[in-house]
SEKE-966261 format. One line per field, with one value per residue: z, x, y of N, C-alpha, C in turn; residue number from 1. Coordinates in pm, 1 decimal. Each point is the difference from the previous one (the first is absolute). Layout:
<rs>
nzz Z	...
nxx X	...
nyy Y	...
cazz Z	...
caxx X	...
cayy Y	...
czz Z	...
cxx X	...
cyy Y	...
n NUM	...
</rs>
This chain:
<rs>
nzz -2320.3	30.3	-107.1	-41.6	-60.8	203.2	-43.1	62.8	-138.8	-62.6	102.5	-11.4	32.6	55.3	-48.3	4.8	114.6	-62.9	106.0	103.1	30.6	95.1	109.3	37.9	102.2	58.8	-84.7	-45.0	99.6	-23.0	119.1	-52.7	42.6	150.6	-48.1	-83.6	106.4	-69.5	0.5	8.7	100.7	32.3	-43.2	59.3	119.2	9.9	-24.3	11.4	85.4	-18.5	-12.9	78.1	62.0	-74.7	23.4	106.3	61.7	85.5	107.6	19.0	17.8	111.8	9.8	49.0	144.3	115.0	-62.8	24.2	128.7	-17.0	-30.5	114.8	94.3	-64.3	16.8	-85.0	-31.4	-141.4	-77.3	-56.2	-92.8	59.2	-78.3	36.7	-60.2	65.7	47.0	128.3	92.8	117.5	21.7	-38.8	21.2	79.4	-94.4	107.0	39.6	-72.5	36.8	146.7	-31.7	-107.1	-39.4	-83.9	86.9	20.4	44.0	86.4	51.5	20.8	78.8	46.8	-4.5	78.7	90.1	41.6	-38.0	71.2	12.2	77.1	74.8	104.2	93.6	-7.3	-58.6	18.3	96.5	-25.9	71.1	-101.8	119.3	65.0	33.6	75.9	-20.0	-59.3	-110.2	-10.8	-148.2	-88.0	-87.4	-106.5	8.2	-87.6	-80.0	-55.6	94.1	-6.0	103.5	9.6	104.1	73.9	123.2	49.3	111.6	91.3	0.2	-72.0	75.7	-115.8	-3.7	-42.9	-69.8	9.8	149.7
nxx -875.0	94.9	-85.0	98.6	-109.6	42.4	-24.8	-88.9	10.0	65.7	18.3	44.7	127.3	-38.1	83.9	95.1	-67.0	52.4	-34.1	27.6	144.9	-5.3	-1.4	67.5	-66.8	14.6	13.3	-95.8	-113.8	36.2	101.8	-14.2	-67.2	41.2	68.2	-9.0	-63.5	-89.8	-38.8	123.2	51.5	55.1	-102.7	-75.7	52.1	-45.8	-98.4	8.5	67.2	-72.9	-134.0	98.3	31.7	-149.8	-16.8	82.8	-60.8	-46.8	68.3	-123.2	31.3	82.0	-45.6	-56.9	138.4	-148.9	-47.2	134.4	2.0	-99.2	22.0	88.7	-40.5	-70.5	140.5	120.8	169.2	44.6	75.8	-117.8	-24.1	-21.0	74.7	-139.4	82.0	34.1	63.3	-81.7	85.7	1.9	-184.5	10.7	-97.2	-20.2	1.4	53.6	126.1	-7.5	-35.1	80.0	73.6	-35.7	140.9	-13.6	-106.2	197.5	-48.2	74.9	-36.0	-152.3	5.1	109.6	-115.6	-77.6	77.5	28.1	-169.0	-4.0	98.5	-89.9	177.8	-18.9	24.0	111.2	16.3	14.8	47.4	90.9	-84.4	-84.7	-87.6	-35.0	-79.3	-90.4	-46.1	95.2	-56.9	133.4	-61.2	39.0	-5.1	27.5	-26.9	-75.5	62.2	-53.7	-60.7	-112.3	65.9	-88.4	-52.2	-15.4	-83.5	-0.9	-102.2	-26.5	-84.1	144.8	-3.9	18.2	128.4	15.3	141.9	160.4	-64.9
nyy -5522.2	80.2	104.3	30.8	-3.8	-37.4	-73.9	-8.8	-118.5	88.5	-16.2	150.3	13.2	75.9	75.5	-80.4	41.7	138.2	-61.0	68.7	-40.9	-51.9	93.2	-59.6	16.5	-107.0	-22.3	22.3	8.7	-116.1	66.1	53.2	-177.8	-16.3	37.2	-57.3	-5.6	-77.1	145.5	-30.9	127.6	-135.6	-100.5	80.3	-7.9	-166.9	-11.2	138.6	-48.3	-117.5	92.4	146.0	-140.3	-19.3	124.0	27.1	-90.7	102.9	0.9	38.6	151.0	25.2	-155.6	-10.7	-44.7	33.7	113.5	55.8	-69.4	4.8	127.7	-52.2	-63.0	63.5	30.9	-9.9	5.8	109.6	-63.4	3.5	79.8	-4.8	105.1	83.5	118.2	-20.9	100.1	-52.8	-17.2	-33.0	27.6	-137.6	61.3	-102.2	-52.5	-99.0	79.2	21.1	-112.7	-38.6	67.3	-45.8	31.7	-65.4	-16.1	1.3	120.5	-42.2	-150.6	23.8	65.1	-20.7	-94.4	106.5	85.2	-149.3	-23.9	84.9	-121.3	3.7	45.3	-65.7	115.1	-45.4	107.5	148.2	-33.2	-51.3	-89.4	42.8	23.0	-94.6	90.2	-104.8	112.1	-29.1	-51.0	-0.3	123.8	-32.0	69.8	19.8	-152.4	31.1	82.5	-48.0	-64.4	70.7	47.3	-89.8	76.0	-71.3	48.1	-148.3	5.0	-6.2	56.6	-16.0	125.7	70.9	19.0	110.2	-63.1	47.7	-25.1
cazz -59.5	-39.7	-81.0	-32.0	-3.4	73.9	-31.9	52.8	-81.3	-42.3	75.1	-19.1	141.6	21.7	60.4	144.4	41.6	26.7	129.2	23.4	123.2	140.6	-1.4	114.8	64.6	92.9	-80.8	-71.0	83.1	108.5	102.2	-76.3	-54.5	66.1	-38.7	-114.1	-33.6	-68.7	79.2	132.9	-24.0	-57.1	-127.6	-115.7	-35.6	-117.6	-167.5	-3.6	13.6	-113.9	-144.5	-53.8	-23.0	-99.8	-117.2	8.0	62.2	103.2	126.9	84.2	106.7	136.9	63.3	151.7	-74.8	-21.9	-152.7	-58.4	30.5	-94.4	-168.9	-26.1	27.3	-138.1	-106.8	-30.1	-89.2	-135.6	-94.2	-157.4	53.3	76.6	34.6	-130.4	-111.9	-28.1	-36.9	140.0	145.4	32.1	79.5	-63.8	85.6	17.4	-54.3	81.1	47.7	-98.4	-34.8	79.2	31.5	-103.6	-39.3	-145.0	59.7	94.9	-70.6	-55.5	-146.8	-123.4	-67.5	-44.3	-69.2	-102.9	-42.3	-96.2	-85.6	-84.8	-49.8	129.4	89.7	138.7	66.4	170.8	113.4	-95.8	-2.1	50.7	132.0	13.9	29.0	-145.5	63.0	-47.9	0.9	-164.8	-116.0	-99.8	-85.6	-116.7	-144.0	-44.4	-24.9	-147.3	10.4	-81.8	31.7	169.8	128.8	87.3	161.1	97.5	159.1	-16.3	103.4	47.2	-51.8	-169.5	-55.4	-76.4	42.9	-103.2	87.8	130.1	118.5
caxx 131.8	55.2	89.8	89.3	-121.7	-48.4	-165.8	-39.0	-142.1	-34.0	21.1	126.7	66.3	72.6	174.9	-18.5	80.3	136.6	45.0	130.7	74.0	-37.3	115.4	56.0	37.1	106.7	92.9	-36.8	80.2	115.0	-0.5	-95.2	-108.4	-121.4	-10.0	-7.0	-169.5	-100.0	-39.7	96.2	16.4	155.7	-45.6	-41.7	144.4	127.1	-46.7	77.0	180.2	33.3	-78.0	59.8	92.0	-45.9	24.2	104.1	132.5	72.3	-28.0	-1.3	80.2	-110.8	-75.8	-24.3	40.3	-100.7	-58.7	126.6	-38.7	-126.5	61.9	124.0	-73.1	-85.3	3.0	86.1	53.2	-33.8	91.3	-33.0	-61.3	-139.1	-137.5	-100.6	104.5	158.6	101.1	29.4	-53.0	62.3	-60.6	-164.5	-101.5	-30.7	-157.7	-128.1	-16.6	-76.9	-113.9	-74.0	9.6	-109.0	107.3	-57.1	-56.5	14.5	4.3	85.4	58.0	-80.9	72.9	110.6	-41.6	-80.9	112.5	104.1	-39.2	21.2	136.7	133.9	110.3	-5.2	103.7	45.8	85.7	64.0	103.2	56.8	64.4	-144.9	-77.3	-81.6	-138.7	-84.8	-103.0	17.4	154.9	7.2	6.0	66.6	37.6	84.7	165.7	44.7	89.5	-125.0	-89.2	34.3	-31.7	-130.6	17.9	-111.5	14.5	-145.1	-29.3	-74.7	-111.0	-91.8	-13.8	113.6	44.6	92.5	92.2	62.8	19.9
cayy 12.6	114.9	-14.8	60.9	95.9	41.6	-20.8	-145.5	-17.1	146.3	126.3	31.0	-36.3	139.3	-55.7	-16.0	125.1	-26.9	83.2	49.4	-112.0	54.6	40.0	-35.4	160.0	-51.5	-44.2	148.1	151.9	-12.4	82.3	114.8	16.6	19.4	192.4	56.3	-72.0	113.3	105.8	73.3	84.0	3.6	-22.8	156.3	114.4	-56.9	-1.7	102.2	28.2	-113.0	32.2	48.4	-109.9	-85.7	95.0	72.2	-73.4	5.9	-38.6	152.3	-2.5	83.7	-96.1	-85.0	-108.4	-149.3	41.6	-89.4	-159.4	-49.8	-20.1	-73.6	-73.2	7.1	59.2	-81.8	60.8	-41.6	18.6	99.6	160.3	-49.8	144.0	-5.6	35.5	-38.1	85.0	80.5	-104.6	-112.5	-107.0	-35.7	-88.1	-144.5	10.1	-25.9	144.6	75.2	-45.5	-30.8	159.5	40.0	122.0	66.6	80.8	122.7	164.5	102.0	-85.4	16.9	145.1	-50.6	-103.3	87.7	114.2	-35.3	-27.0	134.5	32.8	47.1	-143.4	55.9	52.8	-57.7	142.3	95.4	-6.6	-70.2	16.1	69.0	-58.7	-65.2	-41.6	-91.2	94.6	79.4	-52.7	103.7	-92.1	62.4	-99.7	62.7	-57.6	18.4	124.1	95.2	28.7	110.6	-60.6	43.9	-42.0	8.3	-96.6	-99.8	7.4	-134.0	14.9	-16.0	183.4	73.7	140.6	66.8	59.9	-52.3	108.4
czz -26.5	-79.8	-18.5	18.5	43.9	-14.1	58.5	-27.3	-39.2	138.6	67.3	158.6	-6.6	25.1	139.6	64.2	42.4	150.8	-18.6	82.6	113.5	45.6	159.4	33.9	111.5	-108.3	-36.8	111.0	157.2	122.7	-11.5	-60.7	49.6	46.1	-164.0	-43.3	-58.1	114.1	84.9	-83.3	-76.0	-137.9	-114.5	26.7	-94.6	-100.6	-39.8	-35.4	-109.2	-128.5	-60.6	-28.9	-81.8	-154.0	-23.7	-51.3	83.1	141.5	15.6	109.8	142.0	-14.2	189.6	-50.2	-51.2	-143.3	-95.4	-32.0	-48.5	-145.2	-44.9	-48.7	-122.3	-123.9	-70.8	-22.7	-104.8	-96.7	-84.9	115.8	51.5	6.2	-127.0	-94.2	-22.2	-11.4	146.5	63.4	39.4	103.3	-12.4	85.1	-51.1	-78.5	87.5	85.2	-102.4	-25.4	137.9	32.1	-87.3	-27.1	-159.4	35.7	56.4	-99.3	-69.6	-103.3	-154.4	-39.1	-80.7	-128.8	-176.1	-74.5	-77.9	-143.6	-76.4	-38.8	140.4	51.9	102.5	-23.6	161.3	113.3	-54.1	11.1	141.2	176.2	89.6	86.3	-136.0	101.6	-52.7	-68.5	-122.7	-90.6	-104.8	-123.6	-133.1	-160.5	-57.9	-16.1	-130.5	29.7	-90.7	82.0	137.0	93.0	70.5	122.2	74.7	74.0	-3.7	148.9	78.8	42.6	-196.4	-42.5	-94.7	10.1	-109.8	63.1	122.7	96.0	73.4
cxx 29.1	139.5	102.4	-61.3	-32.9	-183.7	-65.4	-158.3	-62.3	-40.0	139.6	6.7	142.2	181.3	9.2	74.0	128.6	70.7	148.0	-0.4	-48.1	117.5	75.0	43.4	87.6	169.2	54.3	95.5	66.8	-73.8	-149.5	-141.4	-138.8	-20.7	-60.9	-148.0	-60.9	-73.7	148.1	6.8	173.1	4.0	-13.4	131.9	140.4	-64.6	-4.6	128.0	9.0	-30.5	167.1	150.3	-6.2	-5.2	142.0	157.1	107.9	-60.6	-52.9	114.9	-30.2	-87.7	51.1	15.5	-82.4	-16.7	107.7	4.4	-80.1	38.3	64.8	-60.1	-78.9	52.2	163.0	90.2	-42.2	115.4	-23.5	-105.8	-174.1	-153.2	-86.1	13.3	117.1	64.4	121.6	-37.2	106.4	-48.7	-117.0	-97.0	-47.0	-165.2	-114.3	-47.7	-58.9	-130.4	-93.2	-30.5	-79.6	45.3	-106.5	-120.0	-30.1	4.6	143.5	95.9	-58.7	45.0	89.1	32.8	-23.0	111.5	85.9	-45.7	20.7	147.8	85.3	18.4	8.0	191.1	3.0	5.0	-0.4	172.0	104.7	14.5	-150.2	-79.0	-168.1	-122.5	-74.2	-113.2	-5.9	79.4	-8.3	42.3	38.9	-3.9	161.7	125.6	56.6	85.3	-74.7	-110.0	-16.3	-48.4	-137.7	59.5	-168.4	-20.6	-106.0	28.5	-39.8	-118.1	-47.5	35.5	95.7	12.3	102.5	125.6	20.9	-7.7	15.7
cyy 147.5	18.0	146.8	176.6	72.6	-60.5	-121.6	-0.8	123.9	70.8	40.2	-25.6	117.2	-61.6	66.3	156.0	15.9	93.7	29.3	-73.0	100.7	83.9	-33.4	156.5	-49.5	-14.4	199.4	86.1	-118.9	25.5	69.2	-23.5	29.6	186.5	-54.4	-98.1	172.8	53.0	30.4	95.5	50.6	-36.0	80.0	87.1	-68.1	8.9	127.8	-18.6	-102.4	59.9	36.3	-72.0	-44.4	81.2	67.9	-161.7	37.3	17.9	175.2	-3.7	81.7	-102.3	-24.1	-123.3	-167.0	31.5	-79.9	-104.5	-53.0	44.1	-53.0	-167.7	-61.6	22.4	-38.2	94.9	-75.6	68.8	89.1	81.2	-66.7	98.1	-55.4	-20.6	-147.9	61.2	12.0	-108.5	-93.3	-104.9	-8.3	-101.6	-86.0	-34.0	-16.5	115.8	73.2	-63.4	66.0	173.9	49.6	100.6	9.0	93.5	119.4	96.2	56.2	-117.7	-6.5	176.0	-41.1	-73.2	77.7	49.5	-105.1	-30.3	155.3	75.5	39.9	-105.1	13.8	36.6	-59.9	104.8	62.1	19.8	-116.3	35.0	50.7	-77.1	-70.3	-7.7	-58.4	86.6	68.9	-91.7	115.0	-92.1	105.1	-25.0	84.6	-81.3	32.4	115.4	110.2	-6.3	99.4	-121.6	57.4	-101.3	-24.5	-107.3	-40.0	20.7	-130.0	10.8	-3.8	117.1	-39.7	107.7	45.8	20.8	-121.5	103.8	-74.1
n 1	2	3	4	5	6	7	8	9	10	11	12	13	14	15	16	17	18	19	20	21	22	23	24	25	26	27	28	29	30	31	32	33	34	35	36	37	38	39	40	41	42	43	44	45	46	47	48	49	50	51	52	53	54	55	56	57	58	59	60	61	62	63	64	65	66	67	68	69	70	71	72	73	74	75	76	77	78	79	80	81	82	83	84	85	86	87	88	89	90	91	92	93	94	95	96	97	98	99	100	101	102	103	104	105	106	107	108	109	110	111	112	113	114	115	116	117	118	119	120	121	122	123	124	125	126	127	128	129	130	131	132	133	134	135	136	137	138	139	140	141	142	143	144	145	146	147	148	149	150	151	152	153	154	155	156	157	158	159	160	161	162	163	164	165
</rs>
């Protein structure tokens, strides 16, 4: 008989594990899944272009249009601001894409991760119309009007860098 306990005749019986749903990579990347098996080489260049979709909420721009297609693909419009922060974005990836891309993993999202725990907001651009490379998010604090503005670029490799260049 087992009881409530988890216990059967005083020896414990562990709860049960809690997996993650599997992830349909046919459903996932469409068109696009048999490029996106573990080891292709197109794989590691979207989870790049995704790390910075997934922190920024926006689409990098200067993509090749397959790179497009697959972000597109994975990833949704979204009404409220979709970045790290909340402050910025308008497209938010698909959880299972984030699961299967092992985006928390990636370098320059745990940077990011870091920098927002330390008071900074990601910045979308520096200015309207700007190209947004997948290769740098830039990030900021200073919304207060008393407070100074510190600036600096999380890289994709993780680096921090002082400053927008």
């Amino acid at each position: 008989m087992i009881s409530n306990d988890n216990s059967l005749d005083g020896i414990t019986v562990p709860p049960p594990r809690k997996r993650p749903t599997p992830i349909d990579r046919g459903k996932l990347y469409g068109d696009f899944a048999h490029l996106m098996l573990p080891g292709e080489r197109i794989r590691d260049v979207i989870r790049d272009r995704a790390a910075f979709l997934h922190i920024t909420g926006y689409m990098p721009t200067h993509l090749r249009s397959q790179a497009v297609n697959i972000l597109l693909q994975i990833s949704r419009p979204y009404q409220r601001p979709a970045s790290i922060c909340g402050h910025c974005g308008n497209r938010k990836l698909h959880e299972e894409a984030i699961r299967d891309l092992k985006l928390e993993h990636h370098a320059m999202v745990r940077a990011a991760r870091d920098q927002r725990a330390n008071g900074f907001f990601v910045n979308g651009h520096k200015e309207f119309g700007e190209r947004r490379t997948f290769k740098k998010v830039l990030m900021r604090t200073g919304d207060h009007p008393t407070e100074p503005i510190r600036r600096l670029t999380v890289t994709l490799e993780g680096a921090i860098k002082s400053g927008w260049d």
